[in-house]
Structure formats: structure tokens, C-alpha cells
C-alpha positions as CSV (number, residue, x, y, z in Angstrom):
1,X,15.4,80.6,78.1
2,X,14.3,83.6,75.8
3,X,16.5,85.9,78.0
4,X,19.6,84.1,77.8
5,X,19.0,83.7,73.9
6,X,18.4,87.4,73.6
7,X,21.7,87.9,75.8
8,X,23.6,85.7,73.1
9,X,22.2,87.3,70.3
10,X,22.9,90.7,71.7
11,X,26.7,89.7,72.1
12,X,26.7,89.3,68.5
13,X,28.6,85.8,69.4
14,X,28.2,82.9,67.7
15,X,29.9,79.3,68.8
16,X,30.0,76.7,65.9
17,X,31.0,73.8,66.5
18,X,33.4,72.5,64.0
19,X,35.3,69.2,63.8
20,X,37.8,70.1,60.9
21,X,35.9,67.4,58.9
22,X,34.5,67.6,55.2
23,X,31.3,65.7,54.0
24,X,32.4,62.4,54.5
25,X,33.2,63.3,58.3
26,X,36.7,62.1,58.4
27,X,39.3,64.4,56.7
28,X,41.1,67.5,58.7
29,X,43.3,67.6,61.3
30,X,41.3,68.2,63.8
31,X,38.8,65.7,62.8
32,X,40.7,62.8,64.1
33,X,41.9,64.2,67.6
34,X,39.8,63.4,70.1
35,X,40.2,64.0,73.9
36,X,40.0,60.6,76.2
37,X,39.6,61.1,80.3
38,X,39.8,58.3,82.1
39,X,38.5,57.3,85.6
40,X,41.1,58.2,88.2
41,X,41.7,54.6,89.5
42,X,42.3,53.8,86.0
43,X,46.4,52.5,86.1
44,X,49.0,53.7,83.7
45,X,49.2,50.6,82.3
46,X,45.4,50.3,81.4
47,X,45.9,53.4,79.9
48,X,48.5,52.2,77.8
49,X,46.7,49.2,77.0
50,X,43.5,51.3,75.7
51,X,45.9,53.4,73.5
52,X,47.8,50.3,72.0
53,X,44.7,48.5,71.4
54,X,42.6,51.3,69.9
55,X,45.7,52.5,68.3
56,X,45.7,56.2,69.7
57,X,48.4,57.7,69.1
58,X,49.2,60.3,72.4
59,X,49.6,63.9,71.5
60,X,49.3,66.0,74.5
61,X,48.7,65.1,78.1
62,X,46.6,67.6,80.5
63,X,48.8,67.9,83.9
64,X,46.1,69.4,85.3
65,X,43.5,67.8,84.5
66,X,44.0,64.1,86.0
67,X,44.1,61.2,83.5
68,X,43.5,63.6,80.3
69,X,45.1,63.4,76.7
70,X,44.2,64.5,73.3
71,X,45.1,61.8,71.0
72,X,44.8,61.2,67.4
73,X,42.8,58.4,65.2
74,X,45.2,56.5,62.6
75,X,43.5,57.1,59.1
76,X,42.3,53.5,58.7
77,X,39.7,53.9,61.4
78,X,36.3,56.0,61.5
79,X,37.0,58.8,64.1
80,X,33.7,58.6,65.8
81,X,33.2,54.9,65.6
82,X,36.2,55.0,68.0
83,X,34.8,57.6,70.1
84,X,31.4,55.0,70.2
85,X,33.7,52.2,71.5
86,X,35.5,54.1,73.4
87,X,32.4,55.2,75.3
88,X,31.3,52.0,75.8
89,X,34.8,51.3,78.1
90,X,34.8,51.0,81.8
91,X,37.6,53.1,82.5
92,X,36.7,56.5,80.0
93,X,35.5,59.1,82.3
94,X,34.4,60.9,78.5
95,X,35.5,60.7,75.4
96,X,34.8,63.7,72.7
97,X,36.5,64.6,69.4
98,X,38.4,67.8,69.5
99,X,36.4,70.7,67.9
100,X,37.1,74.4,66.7
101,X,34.6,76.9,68.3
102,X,34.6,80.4,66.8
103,X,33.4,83.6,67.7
104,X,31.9,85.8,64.9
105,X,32.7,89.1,66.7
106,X,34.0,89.6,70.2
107,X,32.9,93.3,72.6
């Protein structure tokens, strides 16, 4: 553990995790994208059903990577209360809001 922390620190690289949001958690853009993979004998249709009924709106979908799609959280709703319910679903592989990792200084 101490050897890979050392390695790290010797980079000079730091990642920091950072969601876009402010103190109350919500505001920024990315703060209410989050990226929703469902199971791969999940239909189209349930898909569409999930978005309609936790009102996601669809902004990119990963060809590569099946069932994958970053998706956005209207205002009116608490970004990671959806990700909580959305967890909680059958047919989510993951769920995960979409976060900004930095590096300080890359070698």
C-alpha cells in the first residue's frame, strides 16, 4: 500500500473527484449527468420506460459499451436521490453521476 502511495505521490498526480456541484450538491452541469448501464437482457423498451419514468433525459449513448448512456437529471429532482433509486432497479448494471477528474501535473 505504502509503495503504490509513494508511486502516486512521486508522479506529482493528483485525481479529484469533482461533480460540478456547489454546497448544496445540485448546481453545475455536470452535477446532474449521470451515467446509467443496464443489464444486457434489459429490452429497449424497458429502457425507455426507466427514462420516461425517472425523467432522464438521453444525452449520449456508448456504442461500445452495451446498454450505456449518460443522461441528465431535470432540475426538479435531487441528482443523487435518483442515482439511489436508480440503484435500487433490477435492470441497472451501475448507476454513477458523471465527475471531472483532474490531474495537477502530468510527466
Amino acid at each position: 500500500m505504502k509503495r503504490v502511495l509513494i508511486c502516486l505521490l512521486g508522479m506529482g498526480m493528483m485525481i479529484e473527484a469533482m461533480s460540478g456541484a456547489n454546497a448544496r450538491g445540485e448546481e453545475g452541469k455536470r452535477g446532474r449527468e449521470i451515467f446509467v448501464r443496464f443489464k444486457a437482457e434489459v429490452s429497449q423498451d424497458r429502457i425507455q420506460d426507466l427514462f420516461k419514468e425517472y425523467q432522464l433525459e438521453v444525452i449520449e449513448k456508448y456504442p461500445a459499451i452495451e446498454n450505456l448512456y449518460l443522461c441528465k437529471v431535470p432540475l426538479d429532482l435531487k441528482t443523487q436521490a435518483v442515482i439511489r433509486k436508480l440503484e435500487k432497479e433490477g435492470d441497472v448494471a451501475y448507476v454513477e453521476a458523471n465527475q471531472k477528474v483532474e490531474a495537477l501535473e502530468v510527466r
